[in-house]
N, CA and C of each residue as an Amber inpcrd file, in Angstrom:
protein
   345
   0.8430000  -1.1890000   0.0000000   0.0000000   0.0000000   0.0000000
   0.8790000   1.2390000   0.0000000  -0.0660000   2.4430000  -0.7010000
   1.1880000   3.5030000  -0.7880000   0.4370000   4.4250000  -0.3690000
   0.9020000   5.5230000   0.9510000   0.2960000   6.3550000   1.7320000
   1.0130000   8.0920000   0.7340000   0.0560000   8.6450000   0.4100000
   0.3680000  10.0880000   0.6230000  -0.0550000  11.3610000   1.4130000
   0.7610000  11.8260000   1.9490000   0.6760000  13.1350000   2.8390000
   0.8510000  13.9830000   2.1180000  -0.0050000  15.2050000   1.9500000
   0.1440000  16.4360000   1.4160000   0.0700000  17.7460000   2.5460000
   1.1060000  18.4520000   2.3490000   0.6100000  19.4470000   3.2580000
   1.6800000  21.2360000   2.3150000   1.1220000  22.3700000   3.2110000
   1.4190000  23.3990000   2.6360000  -0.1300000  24.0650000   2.0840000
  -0.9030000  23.6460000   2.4040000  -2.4140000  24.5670000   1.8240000
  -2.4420000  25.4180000   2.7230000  -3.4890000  26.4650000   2.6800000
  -3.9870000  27.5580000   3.2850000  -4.7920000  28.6980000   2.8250000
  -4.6930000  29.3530000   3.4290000  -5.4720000  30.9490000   3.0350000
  -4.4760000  31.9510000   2.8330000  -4.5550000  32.3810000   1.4970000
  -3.5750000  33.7420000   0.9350000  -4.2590000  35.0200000   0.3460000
  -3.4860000  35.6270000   0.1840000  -4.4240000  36.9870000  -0.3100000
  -3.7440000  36.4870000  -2.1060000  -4.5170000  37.0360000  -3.1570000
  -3.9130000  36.9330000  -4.2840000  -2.8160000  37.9550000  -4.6800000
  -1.9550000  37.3960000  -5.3910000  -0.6880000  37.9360000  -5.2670000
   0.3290000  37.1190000  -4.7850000   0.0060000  36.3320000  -3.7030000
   1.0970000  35.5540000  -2.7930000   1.4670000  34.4590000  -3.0430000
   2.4250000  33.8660000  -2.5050000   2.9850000  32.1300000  -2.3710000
   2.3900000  31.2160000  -1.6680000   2.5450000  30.3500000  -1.9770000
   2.3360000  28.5830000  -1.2870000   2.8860000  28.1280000  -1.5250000
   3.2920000  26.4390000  -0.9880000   4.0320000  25.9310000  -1.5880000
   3.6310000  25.0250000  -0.7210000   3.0420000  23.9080000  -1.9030000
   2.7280000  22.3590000  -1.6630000   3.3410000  21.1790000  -1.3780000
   3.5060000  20.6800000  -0.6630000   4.7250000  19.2190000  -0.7050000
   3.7950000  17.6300000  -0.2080000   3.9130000  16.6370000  -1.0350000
   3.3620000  15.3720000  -0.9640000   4.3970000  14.6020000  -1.2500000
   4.5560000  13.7520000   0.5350000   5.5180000  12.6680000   0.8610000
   4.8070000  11.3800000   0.4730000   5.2410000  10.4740000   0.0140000
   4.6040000   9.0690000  -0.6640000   5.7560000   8.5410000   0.3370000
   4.8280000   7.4370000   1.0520000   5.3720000   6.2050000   1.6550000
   4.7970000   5.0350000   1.3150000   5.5170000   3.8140000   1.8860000
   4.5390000   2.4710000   1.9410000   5.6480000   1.5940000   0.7350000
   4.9230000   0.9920000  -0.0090000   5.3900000  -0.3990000  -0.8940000
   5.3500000   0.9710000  -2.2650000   6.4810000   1.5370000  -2.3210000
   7.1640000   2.3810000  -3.3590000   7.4650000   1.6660000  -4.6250000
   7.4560000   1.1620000  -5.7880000   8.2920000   0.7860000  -6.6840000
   7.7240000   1.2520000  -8.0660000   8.2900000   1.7870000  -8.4870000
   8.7830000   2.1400000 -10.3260000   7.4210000   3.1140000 -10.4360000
   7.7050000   4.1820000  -9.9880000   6.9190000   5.1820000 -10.1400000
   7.0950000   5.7710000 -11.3590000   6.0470000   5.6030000 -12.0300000
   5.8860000   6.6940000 -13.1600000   6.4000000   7.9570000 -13.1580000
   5.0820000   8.6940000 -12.3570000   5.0250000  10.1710000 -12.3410000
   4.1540000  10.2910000 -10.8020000   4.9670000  11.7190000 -10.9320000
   4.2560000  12.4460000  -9.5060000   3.6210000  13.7200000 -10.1740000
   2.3980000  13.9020000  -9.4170000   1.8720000  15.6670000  -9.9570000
   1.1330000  15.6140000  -9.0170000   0.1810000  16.8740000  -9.2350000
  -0.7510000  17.6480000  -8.7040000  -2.0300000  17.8800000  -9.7220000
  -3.1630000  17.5800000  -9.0250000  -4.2510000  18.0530000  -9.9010000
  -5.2640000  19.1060000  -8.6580000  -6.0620000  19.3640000  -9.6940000
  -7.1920000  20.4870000  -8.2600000  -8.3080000  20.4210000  -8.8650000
  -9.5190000  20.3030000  -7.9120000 -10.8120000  20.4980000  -7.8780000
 -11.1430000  21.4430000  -7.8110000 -11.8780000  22.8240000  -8.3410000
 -12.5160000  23.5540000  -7.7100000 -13.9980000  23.2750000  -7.6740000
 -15.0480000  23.8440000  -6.3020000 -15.9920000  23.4290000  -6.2930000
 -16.9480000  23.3240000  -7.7980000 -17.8120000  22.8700000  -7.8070000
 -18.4230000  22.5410000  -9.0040000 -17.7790000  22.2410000 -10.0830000
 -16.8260000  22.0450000  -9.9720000 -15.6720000  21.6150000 -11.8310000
 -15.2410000  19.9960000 -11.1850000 -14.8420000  20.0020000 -12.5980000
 -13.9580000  18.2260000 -12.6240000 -12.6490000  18.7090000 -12.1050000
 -11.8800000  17.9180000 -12.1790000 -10.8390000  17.5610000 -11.1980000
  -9.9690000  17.6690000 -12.8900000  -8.7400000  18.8450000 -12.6240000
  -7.8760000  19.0100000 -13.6220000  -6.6190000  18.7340000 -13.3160000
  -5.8920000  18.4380000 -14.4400000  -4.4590000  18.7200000 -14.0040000
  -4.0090000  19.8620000 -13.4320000  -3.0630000  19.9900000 -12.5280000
  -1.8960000  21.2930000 -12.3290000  -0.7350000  21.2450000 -13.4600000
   0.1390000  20.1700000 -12.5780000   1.4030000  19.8690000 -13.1250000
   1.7390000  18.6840000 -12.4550000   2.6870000  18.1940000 -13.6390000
   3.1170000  16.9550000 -13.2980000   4.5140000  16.2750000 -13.5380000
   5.4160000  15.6250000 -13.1420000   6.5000000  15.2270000 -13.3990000
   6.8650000  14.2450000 -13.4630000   7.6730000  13.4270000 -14.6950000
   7.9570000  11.8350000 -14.7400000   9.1440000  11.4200000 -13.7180000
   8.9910000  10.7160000 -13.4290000  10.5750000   9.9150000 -12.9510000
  12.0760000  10.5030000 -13.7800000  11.5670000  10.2440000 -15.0100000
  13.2060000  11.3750000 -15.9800000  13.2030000  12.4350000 -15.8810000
  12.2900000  13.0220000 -15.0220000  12.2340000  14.6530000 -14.9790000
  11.6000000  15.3610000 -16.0640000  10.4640000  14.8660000 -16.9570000
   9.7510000  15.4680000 -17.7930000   9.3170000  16.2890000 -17.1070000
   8.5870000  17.5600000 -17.7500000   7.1130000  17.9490000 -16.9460000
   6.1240000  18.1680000 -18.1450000   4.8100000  18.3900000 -16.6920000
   3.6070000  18.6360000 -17.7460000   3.0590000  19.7900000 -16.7220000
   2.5000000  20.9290000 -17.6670000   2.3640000  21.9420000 -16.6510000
   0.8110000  22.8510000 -17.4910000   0.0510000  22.7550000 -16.3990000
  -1.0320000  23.2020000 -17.1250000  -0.9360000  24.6430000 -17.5850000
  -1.5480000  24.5590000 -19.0860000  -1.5270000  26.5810000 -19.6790000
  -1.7830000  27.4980000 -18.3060000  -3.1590000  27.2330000 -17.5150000
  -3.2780000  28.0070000 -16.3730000  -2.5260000  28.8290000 -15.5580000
  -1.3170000  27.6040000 -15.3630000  -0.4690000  28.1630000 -14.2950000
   0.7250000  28.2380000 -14.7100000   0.9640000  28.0450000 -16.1430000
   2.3980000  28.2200000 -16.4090000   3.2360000  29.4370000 -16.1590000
   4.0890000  29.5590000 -16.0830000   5.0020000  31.2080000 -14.9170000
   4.2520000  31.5730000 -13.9210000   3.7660000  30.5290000 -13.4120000
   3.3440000  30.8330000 -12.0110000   3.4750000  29.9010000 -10.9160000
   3.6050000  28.6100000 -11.2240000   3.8330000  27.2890000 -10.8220000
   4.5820000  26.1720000 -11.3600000   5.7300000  25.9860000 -10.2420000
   6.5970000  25.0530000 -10.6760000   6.2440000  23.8960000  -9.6950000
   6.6800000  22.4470000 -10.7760000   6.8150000  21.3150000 -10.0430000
   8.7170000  21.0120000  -9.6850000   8.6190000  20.2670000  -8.7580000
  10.0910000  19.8170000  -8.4720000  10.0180000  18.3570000  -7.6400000
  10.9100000  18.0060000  -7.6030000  10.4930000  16.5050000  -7.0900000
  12.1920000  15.7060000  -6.5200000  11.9210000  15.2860000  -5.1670000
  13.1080000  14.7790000  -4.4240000  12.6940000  13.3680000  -4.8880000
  13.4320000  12.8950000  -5.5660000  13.2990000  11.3550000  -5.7490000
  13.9300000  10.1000000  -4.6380000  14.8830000  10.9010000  -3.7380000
  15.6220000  10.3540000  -2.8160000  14.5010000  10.2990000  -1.6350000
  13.7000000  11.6620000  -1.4520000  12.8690000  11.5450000  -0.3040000
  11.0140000  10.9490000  -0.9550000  11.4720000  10.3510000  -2.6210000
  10.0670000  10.3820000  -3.1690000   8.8460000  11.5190000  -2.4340000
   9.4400000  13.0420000  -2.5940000   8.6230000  13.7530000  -2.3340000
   8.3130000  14.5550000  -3.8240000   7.0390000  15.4800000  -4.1410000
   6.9300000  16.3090000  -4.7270000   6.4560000  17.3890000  -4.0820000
   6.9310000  18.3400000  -5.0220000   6.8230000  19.8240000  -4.5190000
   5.9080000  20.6750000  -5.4190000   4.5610000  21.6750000  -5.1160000
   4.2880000  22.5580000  -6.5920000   4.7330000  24.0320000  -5.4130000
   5.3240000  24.6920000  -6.1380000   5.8430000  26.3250000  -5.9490000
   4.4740000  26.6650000  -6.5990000   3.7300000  27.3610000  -6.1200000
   3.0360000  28.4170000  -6.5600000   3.3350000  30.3010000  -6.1030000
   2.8460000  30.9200000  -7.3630000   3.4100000  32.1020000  -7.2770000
   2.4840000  32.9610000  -7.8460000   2.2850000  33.9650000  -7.4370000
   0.9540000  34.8880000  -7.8470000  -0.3050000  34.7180000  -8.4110000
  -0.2800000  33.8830000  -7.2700000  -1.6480000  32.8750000  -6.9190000
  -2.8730000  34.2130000  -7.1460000  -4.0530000  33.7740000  -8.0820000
  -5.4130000  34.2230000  -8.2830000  -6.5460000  33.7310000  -7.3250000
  -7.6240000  34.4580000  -7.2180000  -8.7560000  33.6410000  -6.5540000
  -9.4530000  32.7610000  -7.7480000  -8.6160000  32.3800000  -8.7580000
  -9.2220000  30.9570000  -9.6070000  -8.4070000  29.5800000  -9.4150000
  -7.3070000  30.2500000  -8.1910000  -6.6780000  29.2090000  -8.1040000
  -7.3930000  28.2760000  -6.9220000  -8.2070000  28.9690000  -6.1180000
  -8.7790000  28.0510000  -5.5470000  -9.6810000  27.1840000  -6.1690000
  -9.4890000  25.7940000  -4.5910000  -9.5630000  24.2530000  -5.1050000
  -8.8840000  23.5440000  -4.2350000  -9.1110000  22.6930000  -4.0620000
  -8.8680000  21.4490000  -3.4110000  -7.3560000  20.8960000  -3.9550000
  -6.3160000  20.5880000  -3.4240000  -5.5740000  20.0150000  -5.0350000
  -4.4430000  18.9080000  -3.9600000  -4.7790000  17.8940000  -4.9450000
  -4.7090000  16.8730000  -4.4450000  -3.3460000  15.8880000  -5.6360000
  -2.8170000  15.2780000  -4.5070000  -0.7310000  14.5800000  -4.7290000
  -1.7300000  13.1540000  -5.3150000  -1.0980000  13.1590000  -6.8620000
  -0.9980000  11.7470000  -7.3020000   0.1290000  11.1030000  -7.9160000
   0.0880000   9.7270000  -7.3730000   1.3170000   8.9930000  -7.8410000
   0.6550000   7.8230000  -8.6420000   1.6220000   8.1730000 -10.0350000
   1.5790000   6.9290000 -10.6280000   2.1140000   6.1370000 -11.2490000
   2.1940000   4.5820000 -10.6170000   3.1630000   3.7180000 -10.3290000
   2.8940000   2.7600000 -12.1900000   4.0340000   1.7150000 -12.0210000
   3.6710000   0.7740000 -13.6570000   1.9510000  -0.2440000 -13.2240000
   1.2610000   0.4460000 -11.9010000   0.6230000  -0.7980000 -12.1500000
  -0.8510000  -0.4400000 -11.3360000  -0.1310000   1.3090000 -11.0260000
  -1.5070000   1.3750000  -9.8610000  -1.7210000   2.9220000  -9.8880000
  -2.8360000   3.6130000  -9.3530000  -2.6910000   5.0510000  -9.3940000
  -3.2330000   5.4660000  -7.8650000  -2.1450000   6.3770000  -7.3360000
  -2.6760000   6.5340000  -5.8170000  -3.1940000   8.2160000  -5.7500000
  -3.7250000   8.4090000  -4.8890000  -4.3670000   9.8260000  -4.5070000
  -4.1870000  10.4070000  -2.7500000  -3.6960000  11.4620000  -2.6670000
  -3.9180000  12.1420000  -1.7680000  -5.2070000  12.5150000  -0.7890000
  -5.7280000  12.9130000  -0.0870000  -6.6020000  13.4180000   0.6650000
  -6.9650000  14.5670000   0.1400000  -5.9400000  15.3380000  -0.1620000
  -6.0670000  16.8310000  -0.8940000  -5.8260000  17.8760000   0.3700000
  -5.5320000  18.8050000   0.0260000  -5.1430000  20.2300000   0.7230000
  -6.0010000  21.2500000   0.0350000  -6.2880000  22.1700000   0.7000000
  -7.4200000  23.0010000   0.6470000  -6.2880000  24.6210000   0.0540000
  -6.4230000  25.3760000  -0.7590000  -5.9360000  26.5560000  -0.9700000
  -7.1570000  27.1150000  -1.1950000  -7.1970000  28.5160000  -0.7790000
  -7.9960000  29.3680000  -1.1050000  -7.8390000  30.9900000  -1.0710000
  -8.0380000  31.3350000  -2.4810000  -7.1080000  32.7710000  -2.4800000
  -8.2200000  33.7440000  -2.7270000  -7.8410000  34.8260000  -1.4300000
  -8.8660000  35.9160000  -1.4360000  -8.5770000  36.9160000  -2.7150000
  -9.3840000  37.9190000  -2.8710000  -9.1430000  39.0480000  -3.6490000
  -9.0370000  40.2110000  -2.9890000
């Protein structure tokens, strides 16, 4: 079984930083990719950004120059930098890992950016 912890959400004014981090533990092996996706209320569940094991990325139009992914492969953590965060960035946004054989999900962390 593979546990993820996400933490780094909160309440910001727009304009400001966050910065997300989701630790993956448990029965680890041959991880694909790590990213981030977000819910906002009433919408489907989108990508953010995402990163392969070779260090690809995938980074949604939305947030591009505004949000970076990065990723400790030693501590199998990922990281999203967000940066002049909007009130459309709120949403729920939730750490997925995906392995050659399985796809895991976070709990999700809550951001929510005032105006």
């Amino acid at each position: 079984q593979v546990q993820l912890v996400e933490s780094g959400g909160g309440l910001v004014q727009a304009g400001r930083s966050l910065r997300l981090s989701c630790a993956a533990s448990g029965n680890i092996f041959s991880i694909n990719a790590m990213g981030w996706y977000r819910q906002a209320p009433g919408k489907q569940r989108e990508l953010v950004a995402e990163v392969t094991s070779g260090g690809s990325t995938n980074v949604a139009d939305s947030v591009k120059g505004r949000f970076t992914i990065s990723r400790d492969n030693a501590k199998n953590t990922v990281y999203l930098q967000m940066n002049s965060l909007k009130p459309e960035d709120t949403a729920v946004y939730y750490c997925k890992l995906a392995s050659s054989w399985a796809v895991y999900w976070g709990q999700g962390t809550r951001v929510t950016v005032s105006s």
